[in-house]
C-alpha positions in Angstrom: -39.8 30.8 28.2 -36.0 29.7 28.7 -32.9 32.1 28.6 -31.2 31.7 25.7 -27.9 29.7 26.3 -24.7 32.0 25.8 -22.7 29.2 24.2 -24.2 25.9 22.9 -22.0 23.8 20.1 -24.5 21.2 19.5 -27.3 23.4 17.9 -26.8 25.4 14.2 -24.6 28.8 14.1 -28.0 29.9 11.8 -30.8 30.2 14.5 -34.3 28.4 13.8 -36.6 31.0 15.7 -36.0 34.5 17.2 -37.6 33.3 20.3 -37.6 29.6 21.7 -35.5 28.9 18.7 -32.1 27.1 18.7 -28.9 28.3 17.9 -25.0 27.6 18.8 -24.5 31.4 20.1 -22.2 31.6 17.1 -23.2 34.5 15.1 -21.7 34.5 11.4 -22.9 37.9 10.0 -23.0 36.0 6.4 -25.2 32.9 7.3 -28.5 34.8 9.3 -31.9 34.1 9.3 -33.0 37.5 8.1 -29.9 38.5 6.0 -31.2 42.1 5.7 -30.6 42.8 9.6 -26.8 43.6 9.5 -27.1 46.8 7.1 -30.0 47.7 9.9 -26.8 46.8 12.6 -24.6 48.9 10.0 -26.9 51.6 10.1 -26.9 51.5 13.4 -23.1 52.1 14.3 -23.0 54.3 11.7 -25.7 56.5 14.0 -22.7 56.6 16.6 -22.4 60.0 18.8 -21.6 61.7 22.6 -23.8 63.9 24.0 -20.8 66.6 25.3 -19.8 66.7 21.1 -23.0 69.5 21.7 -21.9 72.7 21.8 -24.0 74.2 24.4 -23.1 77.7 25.1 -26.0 79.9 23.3 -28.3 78.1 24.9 -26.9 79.0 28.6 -27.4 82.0 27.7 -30.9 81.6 26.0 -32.4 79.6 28.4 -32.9 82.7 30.8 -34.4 84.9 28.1 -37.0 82.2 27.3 -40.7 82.7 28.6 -42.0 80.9 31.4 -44.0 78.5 29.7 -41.0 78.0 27.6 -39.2 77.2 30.4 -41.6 74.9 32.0 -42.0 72.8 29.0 -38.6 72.5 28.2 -37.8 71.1 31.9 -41.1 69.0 31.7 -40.5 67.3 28.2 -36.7 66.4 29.4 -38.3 64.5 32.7 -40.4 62.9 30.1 -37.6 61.6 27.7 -35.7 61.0 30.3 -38.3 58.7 32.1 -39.1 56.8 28.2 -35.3 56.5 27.6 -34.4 55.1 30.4 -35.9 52.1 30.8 -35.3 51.3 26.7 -31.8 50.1 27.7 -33.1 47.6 30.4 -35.6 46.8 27.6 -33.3 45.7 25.2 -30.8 43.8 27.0 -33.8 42.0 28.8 -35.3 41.2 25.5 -31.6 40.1 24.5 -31.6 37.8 27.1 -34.3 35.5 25.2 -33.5 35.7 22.1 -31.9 32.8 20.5 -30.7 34.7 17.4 -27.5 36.5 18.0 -28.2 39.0 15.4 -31.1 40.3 17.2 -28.6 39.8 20.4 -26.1 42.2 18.5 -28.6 44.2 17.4 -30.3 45.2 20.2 -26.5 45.4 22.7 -26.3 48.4 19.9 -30.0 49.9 21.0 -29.4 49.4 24.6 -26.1 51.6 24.4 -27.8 54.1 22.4 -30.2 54.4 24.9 -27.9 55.0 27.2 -26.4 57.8 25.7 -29.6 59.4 25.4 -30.5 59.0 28.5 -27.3 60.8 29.7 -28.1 63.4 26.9 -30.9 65.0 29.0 -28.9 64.9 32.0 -25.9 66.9 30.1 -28.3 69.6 28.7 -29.8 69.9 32.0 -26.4 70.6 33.8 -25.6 73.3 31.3 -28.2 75.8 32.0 -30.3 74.7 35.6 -29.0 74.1 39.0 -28.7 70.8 40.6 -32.2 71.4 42.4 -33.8 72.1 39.0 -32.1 69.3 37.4 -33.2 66.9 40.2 -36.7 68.6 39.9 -36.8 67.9 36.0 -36.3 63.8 36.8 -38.9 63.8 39.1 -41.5 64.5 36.9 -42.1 60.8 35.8 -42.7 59.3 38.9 -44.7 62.7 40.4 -46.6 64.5 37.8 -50.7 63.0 37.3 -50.3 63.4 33.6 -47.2 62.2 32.7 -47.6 59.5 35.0 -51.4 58.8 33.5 -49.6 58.7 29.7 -47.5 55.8 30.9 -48.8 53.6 32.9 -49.3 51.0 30.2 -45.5 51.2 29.0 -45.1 50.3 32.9 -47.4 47.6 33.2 -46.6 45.7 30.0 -42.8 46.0 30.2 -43.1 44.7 34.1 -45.5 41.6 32.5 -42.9 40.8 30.5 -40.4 40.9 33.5 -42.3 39.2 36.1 -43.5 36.6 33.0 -41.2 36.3 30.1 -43.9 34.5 27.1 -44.1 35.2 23.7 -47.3 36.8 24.1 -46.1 39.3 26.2 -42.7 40.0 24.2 -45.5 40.9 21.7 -46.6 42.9 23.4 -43.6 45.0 25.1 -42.3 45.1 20.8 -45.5 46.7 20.9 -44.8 49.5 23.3 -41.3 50.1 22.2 -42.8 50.7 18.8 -45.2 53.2 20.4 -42.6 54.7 22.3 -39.8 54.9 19.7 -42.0 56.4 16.8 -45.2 58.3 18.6 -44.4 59.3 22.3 -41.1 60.7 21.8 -43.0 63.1 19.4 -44.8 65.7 20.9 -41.6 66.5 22.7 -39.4 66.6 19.7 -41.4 69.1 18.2 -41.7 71.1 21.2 -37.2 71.3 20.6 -37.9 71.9 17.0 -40.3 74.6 17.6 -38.0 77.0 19.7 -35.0 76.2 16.7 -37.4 78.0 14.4 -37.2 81.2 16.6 -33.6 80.5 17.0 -33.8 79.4 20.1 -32.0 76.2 22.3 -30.8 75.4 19.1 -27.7 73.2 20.6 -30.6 71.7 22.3 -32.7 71.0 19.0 -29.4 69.3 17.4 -29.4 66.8 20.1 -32.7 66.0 20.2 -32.1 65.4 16.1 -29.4 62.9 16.5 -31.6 61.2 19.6 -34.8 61.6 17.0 -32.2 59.9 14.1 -31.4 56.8 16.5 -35.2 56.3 17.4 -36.2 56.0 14.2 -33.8 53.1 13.0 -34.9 51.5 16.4 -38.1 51.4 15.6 -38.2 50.3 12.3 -36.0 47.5 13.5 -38.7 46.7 16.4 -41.0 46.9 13.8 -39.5 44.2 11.9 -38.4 42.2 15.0 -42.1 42.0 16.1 -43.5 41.0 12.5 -40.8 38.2 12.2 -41.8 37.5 15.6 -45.6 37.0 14.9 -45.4 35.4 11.6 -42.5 32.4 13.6 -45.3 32.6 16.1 -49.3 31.7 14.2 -50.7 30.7 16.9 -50.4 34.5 17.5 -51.0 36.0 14.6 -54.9 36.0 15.4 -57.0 38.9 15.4 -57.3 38.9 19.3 -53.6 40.2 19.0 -54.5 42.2 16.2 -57.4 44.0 17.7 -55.1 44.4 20.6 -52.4 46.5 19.3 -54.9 48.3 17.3 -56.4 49.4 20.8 -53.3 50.4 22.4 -52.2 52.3 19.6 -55.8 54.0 19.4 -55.3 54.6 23.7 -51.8 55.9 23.4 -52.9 58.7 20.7 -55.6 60.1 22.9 -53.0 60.2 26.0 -50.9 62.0 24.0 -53.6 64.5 23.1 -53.6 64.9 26.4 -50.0 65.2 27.2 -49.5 67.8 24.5 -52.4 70.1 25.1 -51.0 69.9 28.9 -47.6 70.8 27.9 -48.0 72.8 25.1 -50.8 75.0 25.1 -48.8 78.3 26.0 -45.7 77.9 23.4 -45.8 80.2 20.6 -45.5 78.6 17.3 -47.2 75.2 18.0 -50.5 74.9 16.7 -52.5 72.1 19.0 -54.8 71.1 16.3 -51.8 70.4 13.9 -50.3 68.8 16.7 -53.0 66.2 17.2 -52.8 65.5 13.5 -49.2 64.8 13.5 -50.0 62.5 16.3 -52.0 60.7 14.6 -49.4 60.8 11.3 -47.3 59.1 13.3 -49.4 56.4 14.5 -50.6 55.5 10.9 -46.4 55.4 10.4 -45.9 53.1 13.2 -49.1 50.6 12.3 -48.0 50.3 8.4 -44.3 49.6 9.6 -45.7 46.9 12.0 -48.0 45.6 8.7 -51.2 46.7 10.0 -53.8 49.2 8.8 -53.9 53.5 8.9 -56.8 54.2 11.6 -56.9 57.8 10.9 -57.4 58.0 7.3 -57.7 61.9 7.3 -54.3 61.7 8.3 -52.1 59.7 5.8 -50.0 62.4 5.4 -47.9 65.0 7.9 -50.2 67.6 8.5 -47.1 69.6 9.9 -45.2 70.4 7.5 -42.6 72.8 8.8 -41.0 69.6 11.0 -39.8 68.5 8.4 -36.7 70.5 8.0 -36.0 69.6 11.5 -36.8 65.8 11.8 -35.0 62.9 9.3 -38.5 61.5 9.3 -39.2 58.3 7.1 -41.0 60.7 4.8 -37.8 61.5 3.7 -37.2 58.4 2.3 -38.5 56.2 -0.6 -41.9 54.4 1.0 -40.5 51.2 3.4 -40.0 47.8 2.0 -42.3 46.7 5.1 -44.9 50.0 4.7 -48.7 48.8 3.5 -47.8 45.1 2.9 -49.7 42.1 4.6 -48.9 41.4 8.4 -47.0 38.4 7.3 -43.3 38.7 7.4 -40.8 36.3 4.6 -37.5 35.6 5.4 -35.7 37.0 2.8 -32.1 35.6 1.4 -28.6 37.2 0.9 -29.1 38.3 -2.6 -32.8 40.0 -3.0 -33.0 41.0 0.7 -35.7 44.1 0.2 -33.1 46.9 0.2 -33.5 48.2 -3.1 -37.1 49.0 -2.1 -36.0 51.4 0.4 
């Protein structure tokens, strides 16, 4: 697979393909292959914050108060973040850099810098309430502890496949990842934040992770749509070798982070594990019916924990998706009937 040409006059300002399509590099909002993207752009912007806008004096004070497996979760779950959001901006503009549509090239500049500020989130909260060493400690928890480092070796391997061999196939595949990451892994450790704010706790902390939790959930129902259009451009794809694929990984990635939360979690007051596990698996059925595949835990079609809710802007808090429990083929859809009004 070629890099998409910055500037090319001779080809259409409308691409013909996502990938290995061809377009001018002109990108006319009003004349788009999938219309419906730029109020998912709009929405987007409209997400737009800075992490020092976070008031974080209680929790200086708080953070001492807090037990110690309080404490050692909260510095453990911000090395985790930390080590899933920062490789989400490099994600994004490397996927940028073969796409031939320049709304998906806008699109994703938008997740990139999002990721970005997220990414410096966890090192602002960190600087308000640890030392240096304890901040430094925090970061090095991707790359040092078994678990953490177990839960994501496949987010490794497939993003550096992609790198090392930019096809389709594995574009599928990394779409695939960033779905998993965006709307499962991220999960455990939101609720974790969420869970204190209920006691009243890190609650300039919990707002943060809210606005981070907002952003990740536009970007992956725009992954989610970016890796349907992709398959259905794609049929020699759409086979159910893929298929059986990303049901797999999804199936894998639950049970690691079964494991991560019982690790993480299993002294914090307020967090039932069993819940927890359901919830996982909630959000896995989410993420599969957003990519137009099947629920694979049945028992869990709805959110088995409730009290998130008042913390999270989850999709549940939406009319059901346009994209939600439809076939896993994807229609371009014009200017005028664009989906929308389904949300």
């Amino acid at each position: 697979m070629q890099k998409a040409k910055t500037l090319d006059p001779r080809n259409p300002n409308k691409s013909t393909g996502i990938f290995n399509g061809r377009s001018s590099g002109i990108l006319n909002w009003n004349d788009i292959a999938y219309p419906h993207w730029h109020k998912m752009y709009k929405r987007l912007l409209g997400n737009y914050w800075q992490a020092d806008e976070i008031n974080m004096s209680n929790d200086i004070k708080q953070f001492a108060s807090l037990s110690t497996s309080e404490q050692d979760a909260y510095l453990k779950i911000i090395g985790l973040l930390a080590t899933l959001d920062a490789p989400q901006t490099r994600t994004a503009l490397l996927l940028s850099l073969y796409a031939t549509d320049s709304s998906v090239q806008s699109i994703m500049a938008v997740i990139a810098q999002q990721e970005a500020v997220h990414n410096e989130s966890y090192s602002y909260v960190l600087s308000s309430i640890v030392s240096l060493d304890q901040q430094n400690k925090a970061f090095e928890f991707g790359r040092t502890d078994k678990i953490l480092l177990k839960r994501n070796q496949n987010i490794a391997k497939y993003y550096n496949d992609f790198v090392e061999n930019p096809t389709t196939e594995n574009i599928l595949k990394t779409l695939t990842y960033t779905t998993l990451l965006e709307g499962l892994f991220f999960y455990s450790g939101f609720a974790y934040f969420y869970n204190l704010a209920r006691y009243n706790k890190m609650v300039g902390t919990s707002t943060m992770i809210s606005y981070i939790n907002r952003d990740e959930l536009e970007h992956g129902r725009f992954i989610s749509e970016l890796f349907r259009a992709t398959l259905s451009e794609n049929p020699e794809l759409n086979n159910e070798e893929m298929i059986e694929w990303v049901y797999e990984q999804y199936k894998e990635s639950v049970e690691l982070e079964i494991e991560w939360s019982q690790y993480v979690l299993a002294d914090i007051e307020g967090i039932n594990l069993e819940e927890m596990h359901g919830y996982i698996k909630y959000r896995a059925n989410k993420m599969l019916r957003l990519i137009g595949l099947n629920e694979i835990y049945p028992e869990y079609v709805d959110n088995p924990m409730k009290w998130i809710r008042a913390y999270a802007d989850n999709i549940d808090g939406t009319k059901t998706d346009f994209f939600e429990q439809k076939s896993r083929q994807y229609v371009k859809v014009n200017a005028i009937d664009n989906g929308f009004d389904d949300l």
